[in-house]
LUMNUSE-57793 format. One line per 8 residues: their letters; for each residue x, y, z of N, C-alpha, C, O. Coordinates in steps of 0.02 Angstrom, whole numbers, always signed. Layout:
residues N
a = X,Y,Z,X,Y,Z,X,Y,Z,X,Y,Z ~ ...;
//
This chain:
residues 89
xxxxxxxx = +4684,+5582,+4704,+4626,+5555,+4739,+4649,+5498,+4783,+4696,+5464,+4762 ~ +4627,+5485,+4834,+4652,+5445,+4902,+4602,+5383,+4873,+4542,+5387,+4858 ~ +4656,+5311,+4868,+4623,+5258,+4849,+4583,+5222,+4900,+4532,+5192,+4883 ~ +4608,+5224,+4971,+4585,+5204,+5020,+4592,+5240,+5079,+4631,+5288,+5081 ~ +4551,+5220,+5141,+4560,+5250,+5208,+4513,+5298,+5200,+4474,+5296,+5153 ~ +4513,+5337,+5238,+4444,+5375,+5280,+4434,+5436,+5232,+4389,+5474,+5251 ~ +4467,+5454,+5171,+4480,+5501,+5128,+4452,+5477,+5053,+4436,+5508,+5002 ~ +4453,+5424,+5068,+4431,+5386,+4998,+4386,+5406,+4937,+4325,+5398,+4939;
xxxxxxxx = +4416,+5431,+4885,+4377,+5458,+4842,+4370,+5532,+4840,+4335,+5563,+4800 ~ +4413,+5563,+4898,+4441,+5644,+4888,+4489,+5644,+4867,+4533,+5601,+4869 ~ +4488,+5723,+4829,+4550,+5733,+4802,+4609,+5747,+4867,+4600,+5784,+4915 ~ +4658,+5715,+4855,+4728,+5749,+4894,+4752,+5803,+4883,+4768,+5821,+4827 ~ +4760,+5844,+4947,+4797,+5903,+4936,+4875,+5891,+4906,+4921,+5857,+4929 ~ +4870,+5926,+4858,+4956,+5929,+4837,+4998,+5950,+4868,+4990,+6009,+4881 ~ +5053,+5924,+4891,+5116,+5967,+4943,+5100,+5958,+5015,+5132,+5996,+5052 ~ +5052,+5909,+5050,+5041,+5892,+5081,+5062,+5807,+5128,+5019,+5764,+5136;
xxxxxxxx = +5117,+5802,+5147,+5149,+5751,+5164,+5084,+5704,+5204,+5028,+5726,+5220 ~ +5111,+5636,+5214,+5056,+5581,+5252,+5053,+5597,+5298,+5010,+5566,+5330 ~ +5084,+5645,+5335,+5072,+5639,+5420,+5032,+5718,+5431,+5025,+5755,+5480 ~ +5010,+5722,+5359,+4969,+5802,+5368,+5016,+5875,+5376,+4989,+5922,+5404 ~ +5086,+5885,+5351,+5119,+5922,+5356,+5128,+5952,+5294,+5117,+5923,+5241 ~ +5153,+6028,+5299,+5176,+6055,+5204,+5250,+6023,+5186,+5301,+6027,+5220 ~ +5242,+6000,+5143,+5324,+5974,+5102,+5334,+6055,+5110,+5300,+6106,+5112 ~ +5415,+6030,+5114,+5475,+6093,+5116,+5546,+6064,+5120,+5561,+6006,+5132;
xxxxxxxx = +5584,+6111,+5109,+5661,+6077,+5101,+5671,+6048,+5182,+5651,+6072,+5235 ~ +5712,+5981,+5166,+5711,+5941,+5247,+5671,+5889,+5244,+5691,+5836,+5267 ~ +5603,+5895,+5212,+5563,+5844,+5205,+5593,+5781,+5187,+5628,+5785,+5136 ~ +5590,+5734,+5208,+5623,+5662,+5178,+5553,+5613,+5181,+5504,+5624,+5218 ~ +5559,+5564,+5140,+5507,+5519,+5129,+5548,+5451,+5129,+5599,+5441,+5097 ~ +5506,+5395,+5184,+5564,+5366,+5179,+5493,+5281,+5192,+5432,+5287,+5187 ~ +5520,+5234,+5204,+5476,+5154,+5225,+5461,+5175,+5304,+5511,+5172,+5341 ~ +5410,+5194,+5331,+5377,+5218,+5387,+5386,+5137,+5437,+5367,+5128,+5494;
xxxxxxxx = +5416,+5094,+5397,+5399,+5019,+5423,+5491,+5029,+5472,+5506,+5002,+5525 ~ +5528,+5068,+5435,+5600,+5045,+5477,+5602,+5125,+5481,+5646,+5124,+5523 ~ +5589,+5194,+5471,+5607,+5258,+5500,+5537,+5286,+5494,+5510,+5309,+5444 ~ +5505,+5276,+5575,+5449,+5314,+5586,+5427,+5376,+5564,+5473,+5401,+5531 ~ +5376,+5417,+5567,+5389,+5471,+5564,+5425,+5517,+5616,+5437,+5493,+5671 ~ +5443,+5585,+5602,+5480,+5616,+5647,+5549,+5580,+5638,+5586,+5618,+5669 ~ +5587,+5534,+5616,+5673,+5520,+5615,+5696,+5567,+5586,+5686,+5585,+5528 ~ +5736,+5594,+5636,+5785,+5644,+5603,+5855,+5598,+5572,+5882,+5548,+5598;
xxxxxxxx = +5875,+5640,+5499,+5942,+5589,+5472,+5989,+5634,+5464,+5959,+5671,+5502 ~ +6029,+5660,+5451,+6094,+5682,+5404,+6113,+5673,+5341,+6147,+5623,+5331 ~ +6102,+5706,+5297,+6101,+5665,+5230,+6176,+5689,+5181,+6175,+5732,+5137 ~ +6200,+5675,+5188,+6269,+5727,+5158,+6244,+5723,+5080,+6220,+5677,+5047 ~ +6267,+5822,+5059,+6259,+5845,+5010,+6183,+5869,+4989,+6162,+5880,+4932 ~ +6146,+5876,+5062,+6089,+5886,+5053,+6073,+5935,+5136,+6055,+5992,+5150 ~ +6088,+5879,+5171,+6079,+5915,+5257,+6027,+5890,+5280,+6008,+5844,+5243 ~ +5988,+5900,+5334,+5949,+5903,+5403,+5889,+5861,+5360,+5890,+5871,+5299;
xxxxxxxx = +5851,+5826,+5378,+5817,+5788,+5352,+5769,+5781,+5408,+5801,+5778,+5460 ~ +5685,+5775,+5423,+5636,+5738,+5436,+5594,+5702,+5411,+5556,+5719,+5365 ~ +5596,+5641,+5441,+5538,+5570,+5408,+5458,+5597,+5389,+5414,+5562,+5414 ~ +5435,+5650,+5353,+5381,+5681,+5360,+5303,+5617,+5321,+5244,+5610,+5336 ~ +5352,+5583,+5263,+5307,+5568,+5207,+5326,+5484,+5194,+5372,+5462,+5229 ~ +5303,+5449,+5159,+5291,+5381,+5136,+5290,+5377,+5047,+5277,+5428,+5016 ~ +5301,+5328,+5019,+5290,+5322,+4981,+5278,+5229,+4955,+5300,+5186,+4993 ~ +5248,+5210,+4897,+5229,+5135,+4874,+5298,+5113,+4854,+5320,+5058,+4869;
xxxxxxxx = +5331,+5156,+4822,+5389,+5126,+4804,+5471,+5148,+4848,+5525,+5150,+4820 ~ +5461,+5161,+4909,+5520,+5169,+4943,+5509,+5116,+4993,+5464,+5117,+5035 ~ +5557,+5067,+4987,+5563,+5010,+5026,+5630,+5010,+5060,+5681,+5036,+5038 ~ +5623,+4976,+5122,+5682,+4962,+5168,+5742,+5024,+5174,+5720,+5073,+5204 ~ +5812,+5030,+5151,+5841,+5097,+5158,+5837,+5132,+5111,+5892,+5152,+5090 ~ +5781,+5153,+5078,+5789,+5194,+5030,+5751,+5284,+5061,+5711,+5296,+5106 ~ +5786,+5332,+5008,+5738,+5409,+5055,+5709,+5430,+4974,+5726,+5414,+4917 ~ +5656,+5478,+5005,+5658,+5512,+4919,+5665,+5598,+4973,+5650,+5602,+5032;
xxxxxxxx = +5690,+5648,+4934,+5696,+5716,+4968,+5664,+5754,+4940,+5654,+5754,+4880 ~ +5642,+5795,+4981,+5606,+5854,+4947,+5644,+5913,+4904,+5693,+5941,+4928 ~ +5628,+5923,+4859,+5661,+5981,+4822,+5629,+6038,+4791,+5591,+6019,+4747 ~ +5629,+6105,+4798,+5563,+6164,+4785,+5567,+6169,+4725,+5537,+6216,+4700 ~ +5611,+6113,+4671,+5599,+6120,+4591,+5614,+6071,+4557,+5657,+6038,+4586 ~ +5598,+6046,+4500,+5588,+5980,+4481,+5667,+6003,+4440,+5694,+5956,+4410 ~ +5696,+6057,+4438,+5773,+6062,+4419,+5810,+6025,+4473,+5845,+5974,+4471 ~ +5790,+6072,+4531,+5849,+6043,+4571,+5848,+5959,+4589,+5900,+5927,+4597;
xxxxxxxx = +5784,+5932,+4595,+5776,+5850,+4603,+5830,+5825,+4540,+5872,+5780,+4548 ~ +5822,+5858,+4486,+5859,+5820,+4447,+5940,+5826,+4452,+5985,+5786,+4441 ~ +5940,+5868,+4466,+6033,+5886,+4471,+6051,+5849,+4525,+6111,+5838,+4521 ~ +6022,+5819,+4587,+6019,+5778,+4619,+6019,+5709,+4610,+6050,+5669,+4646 ~ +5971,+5689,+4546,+5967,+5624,+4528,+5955,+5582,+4594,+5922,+5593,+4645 ~ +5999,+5522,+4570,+5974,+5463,+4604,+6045,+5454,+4635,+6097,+5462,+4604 ~ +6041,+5432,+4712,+6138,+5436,+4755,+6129,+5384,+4794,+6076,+5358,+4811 ~ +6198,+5367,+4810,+6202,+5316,+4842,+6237,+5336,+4914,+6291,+5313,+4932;
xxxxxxxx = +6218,+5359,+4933,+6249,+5386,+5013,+6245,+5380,+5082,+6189,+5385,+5107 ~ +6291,+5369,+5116,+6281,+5363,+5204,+6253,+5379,+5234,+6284,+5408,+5279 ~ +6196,+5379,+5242,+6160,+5445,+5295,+6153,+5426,+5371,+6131,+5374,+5396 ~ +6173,+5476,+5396,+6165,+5454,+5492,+6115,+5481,+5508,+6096,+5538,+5494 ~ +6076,+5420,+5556,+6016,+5423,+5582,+6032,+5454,+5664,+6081,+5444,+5700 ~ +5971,+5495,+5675,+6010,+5536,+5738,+5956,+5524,+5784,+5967,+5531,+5844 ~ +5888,+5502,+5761,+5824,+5506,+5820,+5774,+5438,+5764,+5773,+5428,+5704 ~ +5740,+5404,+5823,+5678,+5360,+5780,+5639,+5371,+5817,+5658,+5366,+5876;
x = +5574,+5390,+5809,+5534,+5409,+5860,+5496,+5326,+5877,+5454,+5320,+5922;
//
């Protein structure tokens, strides 16, 4: 359920990123405050990445990625990696 903004008090569609798009592999979620939406990144050990989504707890350089199974998120865990930024819209 959407706590605030023009949605307030509907339920949220599930799998539905902030900028109104379907999560899918590529999806990255990242602080909309330093990688707008639309930044394309490079993420090694993962690949091609777009800024689609937001989250409360991803601050400054941090990403969260999309993954089509709560297996593969985990075999992924949590990384500490370089990623090159290629576009900021």
């Amino acid at each position: 359920v959407y706590t605030s903004g023009p949605n307030k008090g509907h339920r949220k569609r599930v799998g539905i990123t902030a900028d109104g798009r379907k999560a899918k592999e590529g999806t990255l979620a990242a602080d909309t405050n330093r990688y707008p939406f639309g930044t394309i990144m490079y993420v090694p050990g993962y690949g091609w990445g777009e800024v689609h989504d937001r989250g409360s707890a991803i601050k400054g350089n941090r990403l969260d990625l999309f993954y089509s199974s709560h297996k593969k998120a985990l075999e992924w865990g949590r990384r500490r990696v370089e990623v090159k930024v290629y576009r900021e819209k």
